[in-house]
N, C-alpha and C positions, 0 to 999 in steps of 0.2 A: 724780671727774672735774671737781672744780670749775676748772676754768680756762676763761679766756673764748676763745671759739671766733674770735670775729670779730678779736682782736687775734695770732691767726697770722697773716694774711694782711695784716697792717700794714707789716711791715718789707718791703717785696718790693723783691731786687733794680734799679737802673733799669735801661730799655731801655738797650740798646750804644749807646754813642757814635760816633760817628764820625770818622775820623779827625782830623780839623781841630778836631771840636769836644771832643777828647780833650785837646790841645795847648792850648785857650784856657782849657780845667778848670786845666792845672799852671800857667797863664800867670795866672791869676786868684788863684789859693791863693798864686804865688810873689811877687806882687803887695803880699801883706799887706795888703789891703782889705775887714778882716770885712765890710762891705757884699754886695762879690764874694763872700768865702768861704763867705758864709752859703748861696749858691745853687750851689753846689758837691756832688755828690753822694758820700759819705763817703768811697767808694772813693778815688777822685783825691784826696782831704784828703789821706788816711793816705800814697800815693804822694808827694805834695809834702812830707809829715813828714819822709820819708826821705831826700829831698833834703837837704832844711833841715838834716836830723843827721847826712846823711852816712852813714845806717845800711847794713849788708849785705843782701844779697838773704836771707838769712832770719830777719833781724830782720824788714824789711820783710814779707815772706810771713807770718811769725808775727801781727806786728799786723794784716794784714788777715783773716786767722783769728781773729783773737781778736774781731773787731768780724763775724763772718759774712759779712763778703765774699770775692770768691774771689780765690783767688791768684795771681800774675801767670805767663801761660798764652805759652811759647815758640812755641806755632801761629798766635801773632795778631803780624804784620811790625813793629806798636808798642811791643806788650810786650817783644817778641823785644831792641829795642834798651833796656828801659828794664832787661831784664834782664841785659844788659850793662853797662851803668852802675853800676848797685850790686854786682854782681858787681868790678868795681874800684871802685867809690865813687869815680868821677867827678861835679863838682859839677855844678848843673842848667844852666850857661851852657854847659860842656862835651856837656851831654846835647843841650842844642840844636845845637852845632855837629853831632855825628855825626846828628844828624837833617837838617839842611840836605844834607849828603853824602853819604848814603842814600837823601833822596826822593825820587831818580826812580826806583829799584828800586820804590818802594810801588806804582805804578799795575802791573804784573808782577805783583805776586803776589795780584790779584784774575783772574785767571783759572782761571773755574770751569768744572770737566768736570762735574758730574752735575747736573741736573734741569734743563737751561739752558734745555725745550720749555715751552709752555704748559701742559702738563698732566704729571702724573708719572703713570709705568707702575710698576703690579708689578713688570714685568722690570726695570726701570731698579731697582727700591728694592732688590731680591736683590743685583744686580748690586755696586752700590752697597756692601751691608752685607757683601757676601762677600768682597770686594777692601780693605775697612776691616779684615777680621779674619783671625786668624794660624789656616791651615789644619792645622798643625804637631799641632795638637789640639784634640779633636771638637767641634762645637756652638758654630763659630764663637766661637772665644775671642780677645777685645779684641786687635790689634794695638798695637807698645808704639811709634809713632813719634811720640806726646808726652814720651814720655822720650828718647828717643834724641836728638830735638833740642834737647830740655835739657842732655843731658850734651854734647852738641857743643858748646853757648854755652860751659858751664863750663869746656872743653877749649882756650876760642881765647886769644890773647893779650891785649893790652891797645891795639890800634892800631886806628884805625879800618878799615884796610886787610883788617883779621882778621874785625872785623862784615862789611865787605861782600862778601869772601867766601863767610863762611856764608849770608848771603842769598842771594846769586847763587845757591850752591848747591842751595840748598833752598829756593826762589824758590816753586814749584808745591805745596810743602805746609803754603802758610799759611792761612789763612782771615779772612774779615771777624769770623767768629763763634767763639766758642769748639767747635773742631770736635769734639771730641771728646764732648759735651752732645749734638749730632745727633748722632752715632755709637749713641750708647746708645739715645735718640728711635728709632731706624729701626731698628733692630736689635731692640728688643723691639717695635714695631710688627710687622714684619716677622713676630717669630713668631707673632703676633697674627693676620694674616694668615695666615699660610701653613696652620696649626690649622685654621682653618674651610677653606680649600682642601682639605685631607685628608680633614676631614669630609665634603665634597661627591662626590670621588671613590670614600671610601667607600660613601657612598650610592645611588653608580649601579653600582658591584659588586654591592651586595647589593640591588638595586633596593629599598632602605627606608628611607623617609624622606628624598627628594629633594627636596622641598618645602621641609623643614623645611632640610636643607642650604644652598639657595639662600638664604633667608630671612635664614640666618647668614653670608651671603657679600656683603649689601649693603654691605660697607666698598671691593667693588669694583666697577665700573661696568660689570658683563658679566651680570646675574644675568636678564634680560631675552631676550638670545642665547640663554643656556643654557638656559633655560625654553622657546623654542620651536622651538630646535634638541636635542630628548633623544637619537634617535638619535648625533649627531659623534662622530666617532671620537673616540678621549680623546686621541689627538696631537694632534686640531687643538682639542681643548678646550683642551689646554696651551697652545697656542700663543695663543688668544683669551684664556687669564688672564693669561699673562705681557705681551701690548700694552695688557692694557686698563686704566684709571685707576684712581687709588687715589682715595675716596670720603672726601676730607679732612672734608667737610660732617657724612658717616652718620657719622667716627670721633669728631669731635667731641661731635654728639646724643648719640650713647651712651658719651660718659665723662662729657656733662652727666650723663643718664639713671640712671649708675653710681654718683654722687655725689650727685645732689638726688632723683632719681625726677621730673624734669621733660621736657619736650621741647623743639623751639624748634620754630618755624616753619620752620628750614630741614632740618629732618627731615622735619615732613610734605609739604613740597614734595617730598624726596629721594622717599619712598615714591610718590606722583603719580606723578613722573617715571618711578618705577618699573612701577608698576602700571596707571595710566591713570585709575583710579575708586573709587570707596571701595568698594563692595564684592567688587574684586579681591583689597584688600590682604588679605593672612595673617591669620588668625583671630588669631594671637598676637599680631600687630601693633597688629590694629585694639584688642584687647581694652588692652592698653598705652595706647593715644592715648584711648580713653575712660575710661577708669579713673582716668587723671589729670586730663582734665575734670569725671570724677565728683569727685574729692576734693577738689575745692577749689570746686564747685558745684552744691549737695544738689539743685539742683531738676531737675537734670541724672538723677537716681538712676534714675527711672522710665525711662527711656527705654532702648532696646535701642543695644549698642554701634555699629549701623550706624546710626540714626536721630541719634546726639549724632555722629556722625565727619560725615551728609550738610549735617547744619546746619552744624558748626560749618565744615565747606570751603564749604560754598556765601556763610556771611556773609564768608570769607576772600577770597574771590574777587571779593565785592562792593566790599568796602573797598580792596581793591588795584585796580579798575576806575575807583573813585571817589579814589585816590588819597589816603586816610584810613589809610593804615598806613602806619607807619615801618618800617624791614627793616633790621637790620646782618650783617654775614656774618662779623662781627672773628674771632670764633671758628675756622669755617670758614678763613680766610684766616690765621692764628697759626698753624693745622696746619701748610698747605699752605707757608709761610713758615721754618717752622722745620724741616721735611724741602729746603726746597732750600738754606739756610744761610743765609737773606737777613734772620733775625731770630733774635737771641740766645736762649737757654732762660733763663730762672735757677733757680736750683737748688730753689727752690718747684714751680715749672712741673714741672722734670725729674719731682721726688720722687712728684709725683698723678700725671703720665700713669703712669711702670713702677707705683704702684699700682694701676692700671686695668689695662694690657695684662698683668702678670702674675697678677691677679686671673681673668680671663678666659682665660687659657691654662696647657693641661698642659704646665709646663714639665721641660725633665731637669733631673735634681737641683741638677748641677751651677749651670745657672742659675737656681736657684729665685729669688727676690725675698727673702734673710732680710737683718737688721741687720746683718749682717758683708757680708754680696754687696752692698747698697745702702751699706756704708760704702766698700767699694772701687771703687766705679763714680763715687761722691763725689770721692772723694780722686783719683783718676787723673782728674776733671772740673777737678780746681783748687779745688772747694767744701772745705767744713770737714766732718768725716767727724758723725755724729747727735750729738746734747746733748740729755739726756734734761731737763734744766732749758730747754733754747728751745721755747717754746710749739707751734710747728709740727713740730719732732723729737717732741716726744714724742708729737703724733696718731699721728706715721707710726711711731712704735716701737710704740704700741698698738696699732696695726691689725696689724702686722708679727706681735706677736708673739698675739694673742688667737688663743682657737679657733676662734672664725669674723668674719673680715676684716667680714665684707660686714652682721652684725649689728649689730658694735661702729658701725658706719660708722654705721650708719640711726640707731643710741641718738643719735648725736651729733649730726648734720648734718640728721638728715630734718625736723627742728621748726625748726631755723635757717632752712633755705632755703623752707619755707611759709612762714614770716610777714617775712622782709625782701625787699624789690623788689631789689636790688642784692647777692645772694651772692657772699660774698666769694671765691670760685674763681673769679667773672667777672672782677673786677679783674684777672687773669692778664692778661687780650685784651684792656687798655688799655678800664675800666669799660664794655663792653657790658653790658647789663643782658639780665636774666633776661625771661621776656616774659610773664611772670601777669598784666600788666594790660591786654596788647596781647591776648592771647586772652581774656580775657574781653571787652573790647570786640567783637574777631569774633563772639563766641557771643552778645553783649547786639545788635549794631549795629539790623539789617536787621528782628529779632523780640520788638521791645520791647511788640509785643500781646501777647505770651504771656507777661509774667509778668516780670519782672528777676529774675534771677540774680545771686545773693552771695555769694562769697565764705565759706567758713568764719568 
């Protein structure tokens, strides 16, 4: 495994552009001002290449595959016309015109139907993933309406009068984001979800192990209800899971959790919230949040897991009174972001969460999580399907294919993410940082009579 771990996470997708600021990328490359060009992000180069040579849409597509960027995606109202353009290899002055002609349809096809409240429901994410996919056959299989409106481009003629039809037409199923990356996002979240929901109602069948049920249910904001309401009927438990929030924060923690063995601060706030007190929370839980206080601060060892959780909330609570702690929620807020569609995935992001969610759930066969299911969920994304020579394909084809996922994972990542402040999975959330020095200052702040604590 000689390969350097930290130079996967180098090449990362950029955040989505924005409309306007998509326009001044091709306007800046067509410019010929390496000045400009140089701040240009590759994607939009290789697009202005195309212009410049006049190449077809799968020359084009190819070279963006060839350099791992993703390929130009007929559900986004921009690419839709750029993939018209090349499709006749019309020149870039032409491509402006049929863009002046067109943008007043653009502000139309941001009208979003799903997550539009402040908060996302269960019911809405089902609802959501169910209506995304083709019932025709079992286990919610991918609906195909990113091809379908691909072969309609390829199908129109060559006027502009034929683009703005098809827009018109299909006005309601574009998206700011590459929708079909949230599709997959929510759809294996979803079963992620829904697993633990099973287990919960299992447990109150067999009255065994309801505790532990709840415990694995904080990815939704009901486990609280259901803990002091045991009697409810199980209709109206359904109906308090399907209103109640999806728990972006808990989903987060614990793909940190899955990936480094760390926590953040806004999971043990989440448990707080949940439980009221540290020695409410779940033996499992607590034993979790101290164990990894223990391991990165021996002096911490002696102490019983409820004595290192009272210190270490109570200096937590001190520093946030006295205004001495920093707090980011990026993480938290990327979930919550990339389930309503209001922020791009890229194809890094995509690859670690379904390793997470299908790590964590029995899935059917059918969708199990192998190299051939993760290269079609790729390729139907617009991404480039695995390459076992790109440093980050090949983690995910190891993990994929080893006998046990979650060992190979710890050989690799669990020494990385102890000794650098900044692992590079945070870079994903626009560099939030890891918070090993924010909690040790909690645990140092208020009780430096007793000793300093250091660090491995």
């Amino acid at each position: 495994m000689a390969k350097d771990m930290q130079k996967i996470f180098q090449d990362l997708v950029s955040s989505m552009a924005s409309f306007d600021e998509q326009d001044d990328f091709l306007e800046a490359c067509m410019s010929l001002d390496q000045k400009k060009i140089r701040d240009v992000p590759l994607r939009y180069r290789i697009i202005a290449l195309g212009f410049a040579r006049r190449l077809s849409l799968e020359e084009v597509n190819e070279a963006l595959g060839a350099h791992n960027c993703p390929r130009l995606y007929p559900r986004s109202f921009w690419e839709a016309t750029l993939i018209f353009a090349f499709l006749h290899r019309i020149s870039y002055d032409e491509w402006l015109g049929i863009q002046d002609a067109c943008r007043d349809l653009y502000a139309l096809s941001d009208s979003r139907k799903w997550f539009t409240g402040s908060r996302i429901t269960f019911g809405e994410l089902e609802a959501y993933v169910k209506e995304a996919s083709d019932f025709s056959q079992r286990n919610l299989r991918t609906a195909t309406l990113t091809a379908a409106l691909q072969n309609s481009i390829e199908r129109l003629g060559d006027s502009v009068s034929d683009l703005r039809f098809f827009l018109e037409e299909n006005i309601h199923s574009f998206s700011e984001v590459r929708e079909k990356t949230r599709y997959y996002f929510c759809k294996y979240l979803y079963f992620y979800i829904q697993e633990r929901i099973e287990r919960y109602f299992h447990a109150c069948q067999t009255r065994h192990g309801i505790n532990e049920a709840l415990e694995d249910l904080l990815c939704l904001k009901v486990v609280t209800v259901l803990r002091r309401n045991l009697t409810m009927p199980d209709a109206e438990k359904h109906r308090k899971i399907l209103d109640s929030s999806v728990s972006c924060g808990e989903i987060f923690s614990a793909f940190s959790y899955f990936f480094f063995d760390f926590v953040t601060l806004d999971w043990v706030e989440e448990l707080m919230d949940c439980y009221g007190a540290p020695e409410n929370i779940p033996v499992r839980h607590r034993q979790k949040l101290a164990d990894v206080f223990r391991s990165r601060y021996p002096e911490l060892r002696p102490l019983s897991d409820d004595a290192v959780l009272v210190r270490a909330l109570e200096a937590q609570e001190e520093q946030m009174d006295t205004g001495n702690i920093r707090h980011s929620r990026s993480g938290e807020l990327s979930v919550y972001a990339y389930i309503q569609g209001k922020k791009d995935i890229d194809r890094l992001t995509l690859m670690c969460f379904l390793l997470f969610f299908a790590s964590n759930t029995n899935l059917d066969k059918n969708m199990e999580l192998t190299p051939e299911r993760l290269n079609s969920i790729l390729s139907r994304c617009g991404y480039s399907i695995l390459d076992p020579e790109n440093d980050a394909d090949w983690f995910v084809l190891e993990f994929l294919e080893s006998d046990n996922g979650r060992e190979f994972l710890q050989d690799v990542l669990d020494g990385y993410a102890q000794h650098h402040e900044n692992s590079f999975l945070y870079r994903l959330y626009g560099n939030s940082i890891q918070y090993s020095d924010e909690l040790a200052r909690i645990l140092l702040g208020p009780h430096k009579d007793k000793g300093a604590i250091k660090p491995d």
